[in-house]
mmCIF file of the C-alpha atoms, coordinates in Angstrom:
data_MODEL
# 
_entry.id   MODEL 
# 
loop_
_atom_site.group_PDB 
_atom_site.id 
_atom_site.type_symbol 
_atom_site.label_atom_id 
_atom_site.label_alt_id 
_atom_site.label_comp_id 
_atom_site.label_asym_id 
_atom_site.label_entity_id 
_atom_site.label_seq_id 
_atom_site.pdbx_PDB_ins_code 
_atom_site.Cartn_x 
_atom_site.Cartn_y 
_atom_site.Cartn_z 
_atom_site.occupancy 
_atom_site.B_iso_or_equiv 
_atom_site.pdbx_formal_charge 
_atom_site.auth_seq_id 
_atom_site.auth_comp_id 
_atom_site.auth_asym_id 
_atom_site.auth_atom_id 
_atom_site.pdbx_PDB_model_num 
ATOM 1   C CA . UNK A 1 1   ? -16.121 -135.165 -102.610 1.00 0.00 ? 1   UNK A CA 1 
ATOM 2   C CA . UNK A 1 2   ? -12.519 -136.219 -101.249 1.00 0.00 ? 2   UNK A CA 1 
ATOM 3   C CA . UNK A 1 3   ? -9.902  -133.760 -101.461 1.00 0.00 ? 3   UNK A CA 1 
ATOM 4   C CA . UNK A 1 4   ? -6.983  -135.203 -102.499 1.00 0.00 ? 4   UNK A CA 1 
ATOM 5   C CA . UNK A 1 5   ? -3.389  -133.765 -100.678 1.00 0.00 ? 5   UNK A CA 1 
ATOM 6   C CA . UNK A 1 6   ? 0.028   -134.872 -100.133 1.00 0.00 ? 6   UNK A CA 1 
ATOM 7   C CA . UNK A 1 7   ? -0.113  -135.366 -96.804  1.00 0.00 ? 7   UNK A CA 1 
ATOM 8   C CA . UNK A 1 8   ? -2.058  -138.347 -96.910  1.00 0.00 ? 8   UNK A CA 1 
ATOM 9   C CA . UNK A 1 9   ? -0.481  -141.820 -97.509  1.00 0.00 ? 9   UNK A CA 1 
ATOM 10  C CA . UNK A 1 10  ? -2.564  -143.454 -99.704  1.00 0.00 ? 10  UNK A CA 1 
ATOM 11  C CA . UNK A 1 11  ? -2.833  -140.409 -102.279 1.00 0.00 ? 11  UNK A CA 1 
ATOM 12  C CA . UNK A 1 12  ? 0.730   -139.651 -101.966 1.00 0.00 ? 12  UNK A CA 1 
ATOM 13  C CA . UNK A 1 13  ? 1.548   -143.186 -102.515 1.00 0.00 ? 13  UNK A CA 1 
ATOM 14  C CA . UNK A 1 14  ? -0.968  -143.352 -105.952 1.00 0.00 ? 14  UNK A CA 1 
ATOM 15  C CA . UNK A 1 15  ? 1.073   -140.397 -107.369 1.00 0.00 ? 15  UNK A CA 1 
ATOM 16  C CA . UNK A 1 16  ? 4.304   -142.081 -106.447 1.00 0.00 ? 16  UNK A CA 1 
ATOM 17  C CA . UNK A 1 17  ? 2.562   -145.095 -108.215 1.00 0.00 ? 17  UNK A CA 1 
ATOM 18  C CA . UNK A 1 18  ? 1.550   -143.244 -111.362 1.00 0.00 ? 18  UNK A CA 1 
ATOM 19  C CA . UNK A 1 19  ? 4.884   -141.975 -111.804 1.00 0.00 ? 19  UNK A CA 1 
ATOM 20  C CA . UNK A 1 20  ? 6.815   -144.868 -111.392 1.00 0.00 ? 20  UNK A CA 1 
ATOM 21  C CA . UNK A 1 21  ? 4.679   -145.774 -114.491 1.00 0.00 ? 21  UNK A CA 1 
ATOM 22  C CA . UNK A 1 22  ? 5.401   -142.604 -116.314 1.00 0.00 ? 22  UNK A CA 1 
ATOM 23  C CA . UNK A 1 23  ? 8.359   -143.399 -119.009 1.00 0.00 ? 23  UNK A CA 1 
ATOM 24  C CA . UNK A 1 24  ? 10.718  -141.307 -121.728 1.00 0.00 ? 24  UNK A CA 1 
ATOM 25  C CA . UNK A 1 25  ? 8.484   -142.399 -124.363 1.00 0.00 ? 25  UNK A CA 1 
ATOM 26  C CA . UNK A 1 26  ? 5.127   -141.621 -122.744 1.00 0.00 ? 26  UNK A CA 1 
ATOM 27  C CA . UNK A 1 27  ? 3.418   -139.728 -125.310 1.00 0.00 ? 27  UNK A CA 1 
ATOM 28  C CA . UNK A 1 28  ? 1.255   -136.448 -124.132 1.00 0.00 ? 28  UNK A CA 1 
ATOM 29  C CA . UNK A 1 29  ? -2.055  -135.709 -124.509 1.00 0.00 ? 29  UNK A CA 1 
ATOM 30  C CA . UNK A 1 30  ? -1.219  -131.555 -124.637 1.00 0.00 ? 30  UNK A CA 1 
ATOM 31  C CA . UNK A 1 31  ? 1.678   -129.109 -124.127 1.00 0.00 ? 31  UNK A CA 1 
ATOM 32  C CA . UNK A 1 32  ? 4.939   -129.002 -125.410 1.00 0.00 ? 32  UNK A CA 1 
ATOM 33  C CA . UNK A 1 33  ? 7.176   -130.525 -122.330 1.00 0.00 ? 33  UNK A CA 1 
ATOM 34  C CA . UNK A 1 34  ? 8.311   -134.076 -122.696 1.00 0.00 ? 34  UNK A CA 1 
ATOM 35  C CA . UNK A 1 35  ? 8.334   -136.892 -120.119 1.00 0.00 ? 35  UNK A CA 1 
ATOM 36  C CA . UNK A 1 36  ? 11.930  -135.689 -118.140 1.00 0.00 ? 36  UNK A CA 1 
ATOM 37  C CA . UNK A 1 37  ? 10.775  -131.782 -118.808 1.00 0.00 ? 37  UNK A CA 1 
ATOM 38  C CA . UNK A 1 38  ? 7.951   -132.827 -116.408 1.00 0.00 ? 38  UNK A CA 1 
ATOM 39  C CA . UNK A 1 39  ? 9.188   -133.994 -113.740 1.00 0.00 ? 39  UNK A CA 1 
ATOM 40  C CA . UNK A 1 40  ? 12.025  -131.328 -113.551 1.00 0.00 ? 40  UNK A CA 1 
ATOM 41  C CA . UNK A 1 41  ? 8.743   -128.747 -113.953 1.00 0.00 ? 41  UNK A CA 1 
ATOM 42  C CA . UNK A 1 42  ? 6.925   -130.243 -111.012 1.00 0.00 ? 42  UNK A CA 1 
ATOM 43  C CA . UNK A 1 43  ? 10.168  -130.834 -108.761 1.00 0.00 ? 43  UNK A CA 1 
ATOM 44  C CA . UNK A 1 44  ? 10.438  -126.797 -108.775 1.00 0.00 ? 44  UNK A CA 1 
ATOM 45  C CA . UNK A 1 45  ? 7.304   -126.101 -108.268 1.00 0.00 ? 45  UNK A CA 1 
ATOM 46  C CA . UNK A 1 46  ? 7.338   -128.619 -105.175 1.00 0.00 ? 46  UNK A CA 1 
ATOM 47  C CA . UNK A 1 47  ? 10.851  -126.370 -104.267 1.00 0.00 ? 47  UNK A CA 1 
ATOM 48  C CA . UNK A 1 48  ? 8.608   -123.114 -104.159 1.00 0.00 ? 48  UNK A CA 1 
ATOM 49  C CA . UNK A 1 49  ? 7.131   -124.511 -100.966 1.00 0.00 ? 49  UNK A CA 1 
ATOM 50  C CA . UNK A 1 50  ? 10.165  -125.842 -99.659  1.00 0.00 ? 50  UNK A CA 1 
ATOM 51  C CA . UNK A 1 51  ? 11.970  -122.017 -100.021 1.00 0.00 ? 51  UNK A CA 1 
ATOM 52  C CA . UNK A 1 52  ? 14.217  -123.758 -102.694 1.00 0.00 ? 52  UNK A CA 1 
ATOM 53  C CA . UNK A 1 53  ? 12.911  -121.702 -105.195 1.00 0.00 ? 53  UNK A CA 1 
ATOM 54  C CA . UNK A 1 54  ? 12.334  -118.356 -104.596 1.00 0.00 ? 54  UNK A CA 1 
ATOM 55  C CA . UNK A 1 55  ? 9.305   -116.592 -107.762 1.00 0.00 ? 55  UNK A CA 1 
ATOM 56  C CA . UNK A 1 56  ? 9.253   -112.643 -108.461 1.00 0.00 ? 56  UNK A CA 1 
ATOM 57  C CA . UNK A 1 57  ? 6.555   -110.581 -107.084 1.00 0.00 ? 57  UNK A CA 1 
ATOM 58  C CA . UNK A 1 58  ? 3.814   -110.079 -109.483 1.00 0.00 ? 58  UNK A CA 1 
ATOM 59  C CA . UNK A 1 59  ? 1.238   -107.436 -110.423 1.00 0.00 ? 59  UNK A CA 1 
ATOM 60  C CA . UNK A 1 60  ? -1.855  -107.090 -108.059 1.00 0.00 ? 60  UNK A CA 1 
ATOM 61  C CA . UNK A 1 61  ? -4.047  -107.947 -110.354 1.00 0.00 ? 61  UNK A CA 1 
ATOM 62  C CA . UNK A 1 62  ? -2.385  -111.099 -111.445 1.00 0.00 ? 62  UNK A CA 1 
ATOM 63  C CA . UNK A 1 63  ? -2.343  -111.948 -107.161 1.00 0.00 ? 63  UNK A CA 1 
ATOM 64  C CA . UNK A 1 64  ? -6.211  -111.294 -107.066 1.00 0.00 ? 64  UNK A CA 1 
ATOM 65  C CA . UNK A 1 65  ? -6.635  -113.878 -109.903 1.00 0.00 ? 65  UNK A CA 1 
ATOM 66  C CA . UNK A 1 66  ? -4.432  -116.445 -108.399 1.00 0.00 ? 66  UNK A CA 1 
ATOM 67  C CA . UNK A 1 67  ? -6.099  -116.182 -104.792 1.00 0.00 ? 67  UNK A CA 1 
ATOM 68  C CA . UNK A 1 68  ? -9.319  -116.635 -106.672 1.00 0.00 ? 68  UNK A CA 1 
ATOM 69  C CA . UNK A 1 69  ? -8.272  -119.668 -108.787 1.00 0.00 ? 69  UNK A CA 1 
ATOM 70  C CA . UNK A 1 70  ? -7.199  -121.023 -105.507 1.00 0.00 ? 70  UNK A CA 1 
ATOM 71  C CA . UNK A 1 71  ? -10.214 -120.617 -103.361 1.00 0.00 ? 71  UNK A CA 1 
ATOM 72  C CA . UNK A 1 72  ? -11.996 -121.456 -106.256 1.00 0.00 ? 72  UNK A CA 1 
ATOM 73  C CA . UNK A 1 73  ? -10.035 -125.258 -106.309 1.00 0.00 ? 73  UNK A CA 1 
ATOM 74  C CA . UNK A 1 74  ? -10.093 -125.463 -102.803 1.00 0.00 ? 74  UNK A CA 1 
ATOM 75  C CA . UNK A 1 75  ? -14.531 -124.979 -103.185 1.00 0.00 ? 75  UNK A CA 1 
ATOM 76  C CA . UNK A 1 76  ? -15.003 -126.791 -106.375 1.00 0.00 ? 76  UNK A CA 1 
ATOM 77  C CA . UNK A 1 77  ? -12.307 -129.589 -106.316 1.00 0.00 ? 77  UNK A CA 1 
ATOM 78  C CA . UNK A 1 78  ? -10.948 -128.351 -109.872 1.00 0.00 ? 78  UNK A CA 1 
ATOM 79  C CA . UNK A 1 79  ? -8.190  -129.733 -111.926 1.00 0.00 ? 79  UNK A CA 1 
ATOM 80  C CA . UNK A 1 80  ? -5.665  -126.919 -113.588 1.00 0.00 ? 80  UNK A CA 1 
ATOM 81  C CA . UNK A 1 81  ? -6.956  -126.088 -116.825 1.00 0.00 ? 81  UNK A CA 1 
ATOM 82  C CA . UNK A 1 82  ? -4.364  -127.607 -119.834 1.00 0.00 ? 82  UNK A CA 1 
ATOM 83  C CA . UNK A 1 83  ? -2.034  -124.796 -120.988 1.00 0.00 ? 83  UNK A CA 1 
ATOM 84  C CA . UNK A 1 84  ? -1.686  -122.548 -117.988 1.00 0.00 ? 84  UNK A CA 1 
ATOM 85  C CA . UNK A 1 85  ? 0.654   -119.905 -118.256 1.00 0.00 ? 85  UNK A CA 1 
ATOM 86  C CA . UNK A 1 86  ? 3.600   -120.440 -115.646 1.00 0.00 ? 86  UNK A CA 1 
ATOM 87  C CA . UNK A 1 87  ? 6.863   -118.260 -114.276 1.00 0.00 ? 87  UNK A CA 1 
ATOM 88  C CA . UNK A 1 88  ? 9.459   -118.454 -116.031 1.00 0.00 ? 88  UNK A CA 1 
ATOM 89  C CA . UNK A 1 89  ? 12.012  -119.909 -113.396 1.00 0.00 ? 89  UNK A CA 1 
ATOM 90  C CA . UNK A 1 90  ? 9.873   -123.091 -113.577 1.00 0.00 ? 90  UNK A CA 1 
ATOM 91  C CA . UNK A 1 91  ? 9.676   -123.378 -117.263 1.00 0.00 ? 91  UNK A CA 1 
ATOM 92  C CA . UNK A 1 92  ? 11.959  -126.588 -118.414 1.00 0.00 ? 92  UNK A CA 1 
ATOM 93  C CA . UNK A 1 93  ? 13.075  -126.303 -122.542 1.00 0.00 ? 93  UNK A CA 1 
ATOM 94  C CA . UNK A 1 94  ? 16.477  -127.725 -121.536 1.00 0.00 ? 94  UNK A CA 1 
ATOM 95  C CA . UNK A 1 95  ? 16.592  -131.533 -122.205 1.00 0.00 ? 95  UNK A CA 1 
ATOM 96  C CA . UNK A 1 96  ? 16.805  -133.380 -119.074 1.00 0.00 ? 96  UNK A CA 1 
ATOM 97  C CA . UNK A 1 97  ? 18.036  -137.016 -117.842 1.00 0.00 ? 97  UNK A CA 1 
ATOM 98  C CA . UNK A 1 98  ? 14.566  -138.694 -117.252 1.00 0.00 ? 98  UNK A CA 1 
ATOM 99  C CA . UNK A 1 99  ? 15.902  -141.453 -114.550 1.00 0.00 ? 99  UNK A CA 1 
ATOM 100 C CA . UNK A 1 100 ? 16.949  -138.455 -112.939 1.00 0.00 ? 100 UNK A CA 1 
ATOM 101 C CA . UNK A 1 101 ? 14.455  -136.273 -112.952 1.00 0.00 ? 101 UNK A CA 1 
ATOM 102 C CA . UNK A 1 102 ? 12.276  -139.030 -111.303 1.00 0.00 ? 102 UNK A CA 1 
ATOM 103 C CA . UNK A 1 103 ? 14.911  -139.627 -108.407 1.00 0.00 ? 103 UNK A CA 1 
ATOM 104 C CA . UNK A 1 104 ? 15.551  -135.588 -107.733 1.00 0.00 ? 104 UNK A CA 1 
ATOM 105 C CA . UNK A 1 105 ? 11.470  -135.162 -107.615 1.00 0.00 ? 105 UNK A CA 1 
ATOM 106 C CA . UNK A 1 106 ? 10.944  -138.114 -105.246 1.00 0.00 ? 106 UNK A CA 1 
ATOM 107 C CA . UNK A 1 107 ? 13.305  -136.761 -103.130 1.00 0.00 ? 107 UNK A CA 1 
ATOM 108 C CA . UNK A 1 108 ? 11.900  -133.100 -103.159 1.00 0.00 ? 108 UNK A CA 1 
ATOM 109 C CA . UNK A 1 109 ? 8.997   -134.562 -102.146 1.00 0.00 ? 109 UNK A CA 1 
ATOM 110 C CA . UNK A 1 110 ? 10.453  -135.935 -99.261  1.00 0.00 ? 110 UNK A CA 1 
ATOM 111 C CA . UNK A 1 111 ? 11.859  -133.139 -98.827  1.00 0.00 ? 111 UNK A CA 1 
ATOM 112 C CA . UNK A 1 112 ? 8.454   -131.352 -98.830  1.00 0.00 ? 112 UNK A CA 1 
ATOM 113 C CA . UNK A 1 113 ? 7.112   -134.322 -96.505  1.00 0.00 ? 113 UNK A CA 1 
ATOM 114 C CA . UNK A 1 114 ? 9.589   -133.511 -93.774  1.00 0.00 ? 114 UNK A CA 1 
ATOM 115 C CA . UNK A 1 115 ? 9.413   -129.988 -93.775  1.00 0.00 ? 115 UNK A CA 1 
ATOM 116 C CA . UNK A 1 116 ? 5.425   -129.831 -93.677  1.00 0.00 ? 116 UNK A CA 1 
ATOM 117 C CA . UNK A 1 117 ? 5.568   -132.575 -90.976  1.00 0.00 ? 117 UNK A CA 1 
ATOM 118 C CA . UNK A 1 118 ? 7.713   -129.791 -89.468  1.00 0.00 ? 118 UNK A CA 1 
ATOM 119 C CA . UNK A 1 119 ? 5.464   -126.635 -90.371  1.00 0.00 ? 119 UNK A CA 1 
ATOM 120 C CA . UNK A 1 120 ? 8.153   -125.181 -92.163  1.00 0.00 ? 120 UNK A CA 1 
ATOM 121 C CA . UNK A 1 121 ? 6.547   -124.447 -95.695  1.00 0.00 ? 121 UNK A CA 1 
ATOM 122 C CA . UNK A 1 122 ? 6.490   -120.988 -97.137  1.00 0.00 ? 122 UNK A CA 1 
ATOM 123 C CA . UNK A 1 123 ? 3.139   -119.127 -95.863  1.00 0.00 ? 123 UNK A CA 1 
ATOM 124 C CA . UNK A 1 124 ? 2.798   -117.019 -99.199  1.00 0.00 ? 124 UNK A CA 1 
ATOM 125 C CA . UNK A 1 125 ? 2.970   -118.062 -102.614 1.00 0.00 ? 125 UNK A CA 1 
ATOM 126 C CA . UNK A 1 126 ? 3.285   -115.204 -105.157 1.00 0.00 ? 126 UNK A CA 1 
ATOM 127 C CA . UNK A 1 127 ? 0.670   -115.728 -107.024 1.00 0.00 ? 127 UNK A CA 1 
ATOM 128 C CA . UNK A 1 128 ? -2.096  -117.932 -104.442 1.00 0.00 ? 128 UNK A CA 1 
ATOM 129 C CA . UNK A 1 129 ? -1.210  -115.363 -101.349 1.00 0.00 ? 129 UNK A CA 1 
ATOM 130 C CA . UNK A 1 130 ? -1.517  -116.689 -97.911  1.00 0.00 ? 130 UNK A CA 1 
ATOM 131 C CA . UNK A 1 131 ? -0.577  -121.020 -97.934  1.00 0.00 ? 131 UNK A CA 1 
ATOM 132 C CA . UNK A 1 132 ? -0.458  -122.802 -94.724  1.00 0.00 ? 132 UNK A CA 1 
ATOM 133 C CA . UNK A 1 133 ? 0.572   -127.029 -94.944  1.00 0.00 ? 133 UNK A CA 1 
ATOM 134 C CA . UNK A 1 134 ? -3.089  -127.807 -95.720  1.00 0.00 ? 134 UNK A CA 1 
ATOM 135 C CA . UNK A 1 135 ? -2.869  -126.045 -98.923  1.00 0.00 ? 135 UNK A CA 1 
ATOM 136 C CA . UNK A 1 136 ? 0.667   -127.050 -100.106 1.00 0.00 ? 136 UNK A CA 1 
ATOM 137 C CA . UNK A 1 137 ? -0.487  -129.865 -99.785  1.00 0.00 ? 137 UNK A CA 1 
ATOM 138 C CA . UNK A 1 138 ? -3.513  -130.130 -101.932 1.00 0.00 ? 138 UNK A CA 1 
ATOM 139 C CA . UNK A 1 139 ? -2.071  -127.918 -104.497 1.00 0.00 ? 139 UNK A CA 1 
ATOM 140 C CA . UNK A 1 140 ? 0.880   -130.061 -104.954 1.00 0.00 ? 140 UNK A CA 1 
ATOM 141 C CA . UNK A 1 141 ? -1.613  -132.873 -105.931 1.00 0.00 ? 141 UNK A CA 1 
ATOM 142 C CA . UNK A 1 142 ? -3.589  -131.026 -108.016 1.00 0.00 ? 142 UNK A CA 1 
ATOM 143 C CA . UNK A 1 143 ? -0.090  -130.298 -109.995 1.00 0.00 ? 143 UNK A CA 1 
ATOM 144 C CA . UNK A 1 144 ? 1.594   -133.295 -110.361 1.00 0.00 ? 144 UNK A CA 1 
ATOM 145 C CA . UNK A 1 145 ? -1.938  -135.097 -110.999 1.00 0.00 ? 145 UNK A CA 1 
ATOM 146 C CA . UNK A 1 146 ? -2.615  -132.497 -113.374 1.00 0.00 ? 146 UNK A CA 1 
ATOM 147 C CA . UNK A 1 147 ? 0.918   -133.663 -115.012 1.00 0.00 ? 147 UNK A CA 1 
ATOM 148 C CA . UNK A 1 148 ? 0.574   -137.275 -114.724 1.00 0.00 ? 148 UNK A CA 1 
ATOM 149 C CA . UNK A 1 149 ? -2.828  -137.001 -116.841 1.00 0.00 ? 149 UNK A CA 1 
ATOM 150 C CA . UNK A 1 150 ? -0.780  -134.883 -119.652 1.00 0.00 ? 150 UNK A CA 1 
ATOM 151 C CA . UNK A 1 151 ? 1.130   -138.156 -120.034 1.00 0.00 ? 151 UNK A CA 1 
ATOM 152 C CA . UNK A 1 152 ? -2.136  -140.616 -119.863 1.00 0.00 ? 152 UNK A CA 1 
ATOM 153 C CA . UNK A 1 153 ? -1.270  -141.571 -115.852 1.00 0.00 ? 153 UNK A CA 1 
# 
């Protein structure tokens, strides 16, 4: 079973595809953010790689979970269950511009291209531990795939 990830063209370029299909009025399937309220969501979690956005230490046992839910998506190929809790700093409830929304999270993931082509990613994540590129990476497609499904893409 292919592993999706970032880093490689052709499944960078589909979620670049499915988003340039995503619109204000796209109607979700679950969860409470609209259209615009996702994209600004997944631009900072794309900025927690990057070192853009910086998330609060969390209890040990909450870490153990999160390495876990990693490993186990890394073994098992799993999508993010619907509903997940999140921190708060990347928690949208503001109304947002949607045309830019889209254009700021293209370009953080540019960003994020160019500084893994680099290795310059964060190497922990506060709640999924140790990350190296590889991980970012997949992760990041899991997200914003995870996302673009909320809104039928």
């Amino acid at each position: 079973m292919k592993r999706k990830t970032l880093l490689h063209p052709l499944d960078l370029l589909e979620i670049k595809q499915r988003l340039s299909h995503l619109t204000e009025c796209s109607e979700k399937k679950w969860g409470k953010m609209k259209p615009s309220q996702m994209l600004r969501h997944c631009d900072r979690i794309i900025q927690i790689s990057t070192g853009k956005i910086i998330l609060p230490k969390i209890n040990l046992l909450f870490r153990a979970v999160g390495i876990i839910t990693k490993k186990e998506m890394r073994l098992l190929n799993n999508g993010i269950p619907h509903n997940m809790p999140t921190f708060k700093c990347v928690v949208i409830t503001e109304n947002c511009n949607f045309e830019k929304a889209r254009e700021e999270l293209l370009a953080t993931l540019e960003d994020f291209l160019q500084k893994a082509a680099e290795n310059n990613l964060l190497s922990q994540h506060a709640l999924f531990g140790t990350m190296n590129v590889k991980d970012w990476g997949f992760m990041h497609y899991k997200h914003l795939n995870h996302h673009l499904k909320q809104f039928g893409l």
